[in-house]
N, C-alpha and C positions, 0 to 999 in steps of 0.2 A: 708610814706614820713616823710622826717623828722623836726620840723621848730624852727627857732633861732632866737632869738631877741638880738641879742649880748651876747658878753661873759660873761654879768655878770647878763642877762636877762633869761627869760624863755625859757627851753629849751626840747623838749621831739622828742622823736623818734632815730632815728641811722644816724649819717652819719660819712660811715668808719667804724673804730675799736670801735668808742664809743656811748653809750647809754644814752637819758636821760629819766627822766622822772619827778611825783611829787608827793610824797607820804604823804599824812594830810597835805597839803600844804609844803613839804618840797623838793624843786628842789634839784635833783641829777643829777650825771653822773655815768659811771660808762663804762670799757673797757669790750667786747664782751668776755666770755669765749674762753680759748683755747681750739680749738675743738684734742682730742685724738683719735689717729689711734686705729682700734679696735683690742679689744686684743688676738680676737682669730689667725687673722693676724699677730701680732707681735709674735706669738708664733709659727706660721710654718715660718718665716722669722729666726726666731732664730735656730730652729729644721735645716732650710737649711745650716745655716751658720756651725754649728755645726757638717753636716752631711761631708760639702765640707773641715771644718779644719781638721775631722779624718782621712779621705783618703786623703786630699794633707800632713800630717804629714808621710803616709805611702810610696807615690811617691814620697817623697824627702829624704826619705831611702834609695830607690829605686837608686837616683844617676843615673851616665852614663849608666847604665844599660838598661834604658829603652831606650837610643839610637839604641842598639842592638839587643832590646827584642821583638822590635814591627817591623812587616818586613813595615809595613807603617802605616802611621797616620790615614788611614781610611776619606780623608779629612779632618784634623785635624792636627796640630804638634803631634809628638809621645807622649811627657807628657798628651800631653789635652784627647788623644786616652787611652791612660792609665787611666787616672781621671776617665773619661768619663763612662770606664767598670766597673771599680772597686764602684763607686758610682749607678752603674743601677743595679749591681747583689751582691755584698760583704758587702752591708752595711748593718745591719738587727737591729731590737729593734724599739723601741719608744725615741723621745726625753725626758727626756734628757738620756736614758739609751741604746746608741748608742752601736753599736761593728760592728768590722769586723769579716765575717765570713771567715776565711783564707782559709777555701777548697774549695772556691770559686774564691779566687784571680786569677787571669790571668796575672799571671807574665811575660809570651812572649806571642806573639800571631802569626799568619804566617801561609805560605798554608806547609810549610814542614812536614813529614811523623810523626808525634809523638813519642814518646819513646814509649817501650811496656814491661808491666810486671816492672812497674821503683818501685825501694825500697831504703832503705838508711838505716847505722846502724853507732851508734860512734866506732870509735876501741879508743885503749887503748892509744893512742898515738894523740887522742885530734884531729884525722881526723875523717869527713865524707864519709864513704865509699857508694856511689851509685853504685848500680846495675839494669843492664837492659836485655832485652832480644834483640839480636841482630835482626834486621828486615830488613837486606839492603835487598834492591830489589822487597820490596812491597812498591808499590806505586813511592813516588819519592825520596826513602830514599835511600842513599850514605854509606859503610862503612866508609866513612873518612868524614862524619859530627858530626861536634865537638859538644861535650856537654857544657851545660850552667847549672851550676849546684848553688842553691841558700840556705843561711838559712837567718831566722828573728828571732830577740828577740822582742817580742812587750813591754816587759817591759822596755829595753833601746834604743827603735828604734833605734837598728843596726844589717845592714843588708848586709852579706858578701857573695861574686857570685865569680865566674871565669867563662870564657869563652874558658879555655879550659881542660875540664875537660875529659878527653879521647875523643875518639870517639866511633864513635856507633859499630864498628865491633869489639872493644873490651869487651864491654857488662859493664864495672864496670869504673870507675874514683873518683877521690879523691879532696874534698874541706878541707884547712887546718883550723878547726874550734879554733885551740890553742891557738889565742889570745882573741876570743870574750869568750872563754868557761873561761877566766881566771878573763873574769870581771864580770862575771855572775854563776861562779862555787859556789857553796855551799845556793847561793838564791833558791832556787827552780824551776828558770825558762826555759824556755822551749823552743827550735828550730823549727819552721816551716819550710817544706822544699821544693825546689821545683826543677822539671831540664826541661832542654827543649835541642833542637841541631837548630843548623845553617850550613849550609851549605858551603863549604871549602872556597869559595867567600866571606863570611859574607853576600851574598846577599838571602836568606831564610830563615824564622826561621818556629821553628815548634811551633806550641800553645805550656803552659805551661802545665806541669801535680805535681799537690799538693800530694807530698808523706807521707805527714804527720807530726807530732809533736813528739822531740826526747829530 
């Protein structure tokens, strides 16, 4: 408890923010320290924020794509459904030495049939050429679902898709990679790539499938 004789009296104990007391006869006050959040706390508070700025930098690459890519939100809007994965299985390291693990990304997601046997190669003409193996009629795969064919630069987050990139009964489609390859040609960097199909309706998508870095 704390007791006061006036302000310009004897004063010892706390009330509120300030302290008094009396050291060799000499009255003091003095304001409560500020107590600090502990810092092992403040350091997985950083680590999250950190972890949430990597992948929302990659989701908003991503663009309307993820409108298309995800056949539903899983509960969720389709961005937060996207976040959501990419953040539980793609994100890997320690803070602060974060990364995405890109063969993990799940760039579409959906109940439709998968591509099968999917690859991708540059031709000379600054296209992405994907190839697949045609698989209509296992499962609930359609020859006339369209491909969704993707690359990333992670060094200029840009990230270029089309939605219709052949279909599945033709087994191959083409992404024209000639503008992104012109601002990134002679750096050393690098195309992640990915394809997925949808369904003639736009209403099924198939999970993505990561074909690799080109």
């Amino acid at each position: 408890m704390a007791t006061h004789t006036g302000i310009l009296g004897n004063f010892s104990g706390k009330i509120g923010p300030i302290v008094g007391g009396n050291w060799n006869g000499i009255s003091y006050i003095r304001s409560l320290p500020v107590r600090r959040s502990n810092s092992r706390l403040s350091e997985l508070q950083l680590a999250r924020q950190a972890r949430f700025a990597l992948g929302m930098r990659f989701i908003q690459a991503m663009g309307p794509l993820v409108n298309i890519s995800y056949q539903s939100g899983y509960g969720k809007t389709k961005k937060n459904a996207a976040l959501s994965r990419l953040l539980s299985q793609a994100i890997g390291g320690v803070y602060p030495d974060l990364y995405i693990d890109y063969t993990q990304v799940e760039i579409a997601r959906g109940e439709l049939k998968k591509a099968a046997n999917p690859a991708v190669a540059l031709t000379d003409n600054q296209q992405l050429r994907f190839t697949w193996t045609d698989n209509t009629g296992l499962g609930n795969a359609a020859a006339t679902d369209q491909a969704i064919l993707v690359a990333y630069c992670p060094e200029t987050n840009d990230l270029i898709w089309t939605g219709n990139g052949g279909i599945r009964g033709d087994g191959e489609g083409l992404l024209d990679a000639g503008l992104l390859m012109s601002v990134i040609g002679g750096r050393g960097y690098g195309l992640h790539t990915w394809m997925s199909f949808r369904d003639r309706e736009g209403e099924r998508i198939a999970d993505g499938c990561y074909l690799g870095i080109i």
